[in-house]
N, C-alpha and C positions, 0 to 999 in steps of 0.2 A: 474504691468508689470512683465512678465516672467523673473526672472533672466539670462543673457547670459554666465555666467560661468557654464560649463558643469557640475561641481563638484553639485553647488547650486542649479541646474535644478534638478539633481539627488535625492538630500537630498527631496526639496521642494515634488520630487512626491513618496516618499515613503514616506515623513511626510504623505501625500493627503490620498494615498493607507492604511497605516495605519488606520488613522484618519476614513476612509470607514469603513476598516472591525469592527472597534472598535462601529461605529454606528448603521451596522449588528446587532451587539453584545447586543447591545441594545435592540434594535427592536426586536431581539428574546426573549429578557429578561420581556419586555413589553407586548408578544404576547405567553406567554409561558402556561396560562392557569392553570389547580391545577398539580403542580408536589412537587415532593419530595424531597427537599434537600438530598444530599451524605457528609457524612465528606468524607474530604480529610487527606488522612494517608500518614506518610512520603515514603512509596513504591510509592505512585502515584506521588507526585513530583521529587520521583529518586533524582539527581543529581544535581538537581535545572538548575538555565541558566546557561551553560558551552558551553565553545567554544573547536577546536583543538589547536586553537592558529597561525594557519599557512597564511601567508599572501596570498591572492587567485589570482589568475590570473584573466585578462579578461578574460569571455567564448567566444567562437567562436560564430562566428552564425549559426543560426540554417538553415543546407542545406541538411539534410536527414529527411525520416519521416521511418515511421514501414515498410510499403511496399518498399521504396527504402531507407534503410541505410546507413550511411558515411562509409566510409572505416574500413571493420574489424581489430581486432587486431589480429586476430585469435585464438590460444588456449597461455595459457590455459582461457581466459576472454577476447570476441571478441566485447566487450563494456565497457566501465566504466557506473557505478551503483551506482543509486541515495538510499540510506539506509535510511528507519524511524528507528532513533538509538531512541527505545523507552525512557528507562530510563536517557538518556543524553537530551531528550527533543528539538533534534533536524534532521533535516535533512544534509546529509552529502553524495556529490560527491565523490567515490574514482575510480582514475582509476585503468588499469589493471595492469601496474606496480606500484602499491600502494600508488598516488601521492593524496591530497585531493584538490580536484581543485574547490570544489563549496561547501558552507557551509549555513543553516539557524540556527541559535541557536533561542531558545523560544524567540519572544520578551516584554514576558510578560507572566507569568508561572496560571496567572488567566484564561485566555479563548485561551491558546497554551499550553500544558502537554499531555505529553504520546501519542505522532504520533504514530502511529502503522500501517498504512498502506499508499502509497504510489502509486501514477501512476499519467505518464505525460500525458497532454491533446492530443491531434490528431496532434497538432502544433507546440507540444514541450516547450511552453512557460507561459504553467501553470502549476502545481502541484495540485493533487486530495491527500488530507492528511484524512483519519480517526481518531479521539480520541476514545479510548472504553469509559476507566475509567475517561474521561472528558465531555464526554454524547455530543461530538458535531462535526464535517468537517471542513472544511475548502478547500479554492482555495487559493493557493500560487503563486502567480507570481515570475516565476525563475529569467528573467532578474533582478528584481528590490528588490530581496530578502525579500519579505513585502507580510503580508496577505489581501489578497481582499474580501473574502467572506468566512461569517461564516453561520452553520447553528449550532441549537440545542444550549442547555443554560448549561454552562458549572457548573458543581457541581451539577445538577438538572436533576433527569430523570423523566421520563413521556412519554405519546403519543398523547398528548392532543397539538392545534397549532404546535409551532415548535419544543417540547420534542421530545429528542430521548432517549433509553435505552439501552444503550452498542453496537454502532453504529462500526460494524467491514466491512472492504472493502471499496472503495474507489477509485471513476473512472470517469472521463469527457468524456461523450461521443460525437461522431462527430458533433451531433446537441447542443452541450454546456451544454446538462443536464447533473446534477450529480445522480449517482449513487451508493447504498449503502446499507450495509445488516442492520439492525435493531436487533440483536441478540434477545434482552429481551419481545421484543414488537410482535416477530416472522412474522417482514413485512422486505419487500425487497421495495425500493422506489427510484424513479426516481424526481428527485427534479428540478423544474425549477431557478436557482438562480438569473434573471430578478424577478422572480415576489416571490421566496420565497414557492411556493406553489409547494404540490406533485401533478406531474402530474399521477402519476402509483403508485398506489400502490397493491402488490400480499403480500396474509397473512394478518391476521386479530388479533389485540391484543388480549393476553387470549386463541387464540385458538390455541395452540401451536401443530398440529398434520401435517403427510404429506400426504397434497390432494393438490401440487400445481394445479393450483398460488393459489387454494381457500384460503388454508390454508397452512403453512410451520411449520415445527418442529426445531424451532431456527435455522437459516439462518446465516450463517458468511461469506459466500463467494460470490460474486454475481459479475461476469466477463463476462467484452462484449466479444463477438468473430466475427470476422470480419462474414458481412454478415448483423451483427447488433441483433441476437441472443444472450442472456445472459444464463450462466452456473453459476447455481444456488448449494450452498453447503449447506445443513442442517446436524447439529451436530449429530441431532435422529436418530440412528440406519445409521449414513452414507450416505445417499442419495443424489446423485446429479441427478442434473436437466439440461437438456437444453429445454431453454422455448424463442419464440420470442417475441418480442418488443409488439405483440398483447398481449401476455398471450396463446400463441399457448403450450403445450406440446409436446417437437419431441420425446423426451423421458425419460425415468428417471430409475435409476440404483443403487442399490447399493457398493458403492465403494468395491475392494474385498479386506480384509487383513486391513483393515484402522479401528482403534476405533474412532476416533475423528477427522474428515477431514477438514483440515484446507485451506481455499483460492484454490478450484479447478482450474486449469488453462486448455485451449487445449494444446496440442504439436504443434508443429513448423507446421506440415502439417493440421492439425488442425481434424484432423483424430480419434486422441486418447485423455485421459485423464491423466493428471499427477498431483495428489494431496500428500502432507503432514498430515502425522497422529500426530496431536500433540498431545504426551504421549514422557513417560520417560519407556523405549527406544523405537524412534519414530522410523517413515523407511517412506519412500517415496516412491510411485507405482505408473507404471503409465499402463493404463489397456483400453483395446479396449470399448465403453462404446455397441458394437455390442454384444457379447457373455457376457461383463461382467468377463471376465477373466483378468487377468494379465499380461504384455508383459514382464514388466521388474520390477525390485524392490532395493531396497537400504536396507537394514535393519540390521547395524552392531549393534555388541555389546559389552560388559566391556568399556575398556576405550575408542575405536574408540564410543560408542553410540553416535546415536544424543537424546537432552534432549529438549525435547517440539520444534521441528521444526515446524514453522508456512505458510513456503510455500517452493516451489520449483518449477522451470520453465524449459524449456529443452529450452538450447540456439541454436539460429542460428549455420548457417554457422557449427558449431562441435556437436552438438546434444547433449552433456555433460549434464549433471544438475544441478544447480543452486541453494543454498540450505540456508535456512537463519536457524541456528540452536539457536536459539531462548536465551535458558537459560544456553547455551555453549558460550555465549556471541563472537559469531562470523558465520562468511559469506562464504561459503564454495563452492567451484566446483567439480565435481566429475567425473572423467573418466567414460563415459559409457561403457565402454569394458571392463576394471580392475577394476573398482569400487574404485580406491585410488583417495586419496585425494590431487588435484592437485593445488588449489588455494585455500588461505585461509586470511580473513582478518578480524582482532580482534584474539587476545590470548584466547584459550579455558579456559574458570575459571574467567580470568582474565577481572574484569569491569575498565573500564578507558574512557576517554575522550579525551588527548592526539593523534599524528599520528599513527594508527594502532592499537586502541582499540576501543570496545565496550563496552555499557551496556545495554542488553535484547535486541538487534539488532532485528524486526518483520517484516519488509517488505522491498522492493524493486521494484525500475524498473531499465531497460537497458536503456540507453543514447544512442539512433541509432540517434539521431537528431544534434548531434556537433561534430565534428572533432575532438577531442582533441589531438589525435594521432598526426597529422598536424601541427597544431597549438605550440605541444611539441617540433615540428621537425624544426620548423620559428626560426632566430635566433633575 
C-alpha cells in the first residue's frame, strides 16, 4: 500500500526514481560493448558531494513555458538560473536577487560527476544534464530532485552500444528525445530514452572532418531552435551549422573572431548567432549568420578578461548577455550598451560551495516556468 503521509510518499518515489536510473545504469553498463576504462583524477571529482547548505523553499508551480514566461524581474536578470556548478557536482537555482531556491548535490559521485551542461525540458519539469569527463546524460526530475535516466557508462568511453566519448550539450526536445553533441566520437545524436536507442545520428566515428551532417569536426554544441531546427557547433576551424530535424543544411558559417566556439545559441529574435570562444582571454560575439559578420562583441581584457567562457545567451525582455565565465568561477550579465558588468554571481578566483560561490560553473538555463518572484512576495 502507498504511504498517506505526504513526507513518505515523497521519500518512497525518489527511493523509486532513484532506484530507476541506477538500473539505467546498469543496463548501460551491460550493454556497453569494448570500451576503455578512464582513470578518474582528483580534478574530475572536484569537490566531491557538497551542498550550499541553505534550507530550500517549495517551488512554485510550473505556469510559464519559453513562449509565454512568468513574470519578469527585469534587469539586471529577468529570471533566476539554474547553474551545472561543474566542480561542486551539482546543480543549483539562484535567483536574481541571489537567493538559492532549488539545489541537486551528486547523489552519488560514481555515475553523477562533473554536470556541465544544463537545459530544462519544453515543460519545465525535467532537467537535460551533460557529463563530459563522466562519458554519460542524464534526465533530472526537478520536482522530485532524483535522477530518472542515464545514458552512457560512466568512467568508460567508446561508441560502441551505449559508449559515449566526451559527451558536451544537452537538451529534451518537444518530442522527449534527448539530444547531445558527442565531442570525441564527432557524432551529434538524438536519443530516444523509452527505448535507449539513437534515433539520429549526424557524423560518423574517426571521421572527424566538416561535411555536415555527413561528417562533423568535433561537435560540442548542438541547440534546438524553435521551428525544431538544431544549431550545430564544431570546434575545427569554428563552424556552425543550422541543419533540420531531417539532416537538411539551411546553412553553415564560420563563426567570426571565435577560436574555440563554445555551446552556439540563437538570439531572442532568433535571427542572429551568439556563441562563447572558450580561451583565455575569451570574448563573446554575436554575428548575423547572413553575411557572417559580426553585430556585437564582448572581449575585455587584463583583469576584467573572461577565462574560458563556455556560453553565453542574450536574455529576454533586456537583450543583455548572459555569460558563464567558466574558470573565473562565476556567472555574469553584461549591459549590452556599456558593456559593464551588471550581475554577477560566484566570486572571480574564488572556488566555493557555500551561498554565492562557485566552482568551474559551465552551463545554465533561465527559469521562465516558476514564479519565484511571486511566490518571494506571498507571506
Amino acid at each position: 500500500m502507498f504511504p498517506r503521509s505526504p513526507a513518505l510518499q515523497r521519500l518512497l518515489l525518489v527511493a523509486l526514481i532513484t532506484t530507476g536510473a541506477e538500473l539505467a545504469f546498469a543496463a548501460a553498463r551491460a550493454d556497453k560493448g569494448p570500451g576503455v576504462p578512464v582513470t578518474v583524477t582528483p580534478e574530475m571529482t572536484g569537490a566531491g558531494i557538497v551542498s550550499s547548505g541553505v534550507v530550500l523553499p517549495k517551488p512554485p508551480p510550473v505556469t510559464g513555458d519559453r513562449k509565454i514566461p512568468v513574470a519578469s524581474w527585469g534587469k539586471p536578470l529577468p529570471y533566476p538560473i539554474v547553474i551545472a556548478d561543474r566542480r561542486n557536482n551539482r546543480l543549483i537555482e539562484v535567483t536574481p536577487d541571489k537567493r538559492v531556491v532549488w539545489e541537486f548535490p551528486s547523489p552519488n559521485l560514481k555515475f553523477y560527476r562533473g554536470n556541465e551542461d544544463v537545459n530544462f525540458s519544453a515543460d519545465g519539469k525535467q532537467l537535460a544534464v551533460s557529463e563530459e569527463d563522466n562519458f554519460d546524460v542524464h534526465i533530472v526530475d526537478y520536482e522530485q530532485r532524483a535522477v530518472s535516466w542515464t545514458y552512457g557508462v560512466p568512467d568508460t568511453r567508446g561508441h560502441r552500444g551505449t559508449l559515449l566519448n566526451y559527451p558536451d550539450d544537452a537538451h529534451l526536445l518537444a518530442d522527449g528525445r534527448f539530444l547531445t553533441a558527442d565531442i570525441r566520437t564527432c557524432r551529434v545524436l538524438i536519443i530516444d530514452p523509452q527505448t535507449n536507442k539513437i534515433e539520429t545520428q549526424w557524423g560518423q566515428p574517426g571521421q572527424c572532418r566538416h561535411a555536415p551532417p555527413t561528417t562533423l569536426a568535433h561537435p560540442n554544441g548542438a541547440t534546438p531552435m524553435e521551428g525544431g531546427d538544431i544549431l550545430v557547433s564544431e570546434i575545427t576551424e569554428a563552424w556552425i551549422s543550422r541543419i533540420t530535424r531531417e539532416g537538411k543544411v539551411l546553412w553553415s558559417v564560420r563563426a567570426p573572431k571565435i577560436r574555440y566556439p563554445s555551446d552556439a545559441f540563437p538570439t531572442v529574435d532568433g535571427k542572429q548567432v551568439i556563441v562563447a570562444d572558450f580561451s583565455k582571454p575569451g570574448r563573446v560575439v554575436i554575428f548575423d549568420p547572413a553575411t557572417g559578420k559580426p553585430t556585437w562583441e564582448y572581449a575585455p581584457t587584463g583583469e576584467q578578461g573572461l577565462d574560458h567562457p563556455s556560453l553565453a545567451r542574450e536574455l529576454p525582455d533586456t537583450h543583455d548577455v548572459l555569460i558563464v565565465d567558466d574558470l573565473n568561477d562565476r556567472v555574469i550579465v553584461v549591459d549590452r550598451q556599456t558593456q559593464a558588468v551588471i550581475w554577477q554571481y560566484g566570486v572571480k578566483g574564488q572556488k566555493g560551495h557555500l551561498p554565492g560561490f562557485l566552482n568551474y560553473p559551465d552551463g545554465l538555463d533561465l527559469d521562465v516556468f516558476r514564479d519565484w518572484k511571486g511566490a518571494r512576495a506571498k507571506p
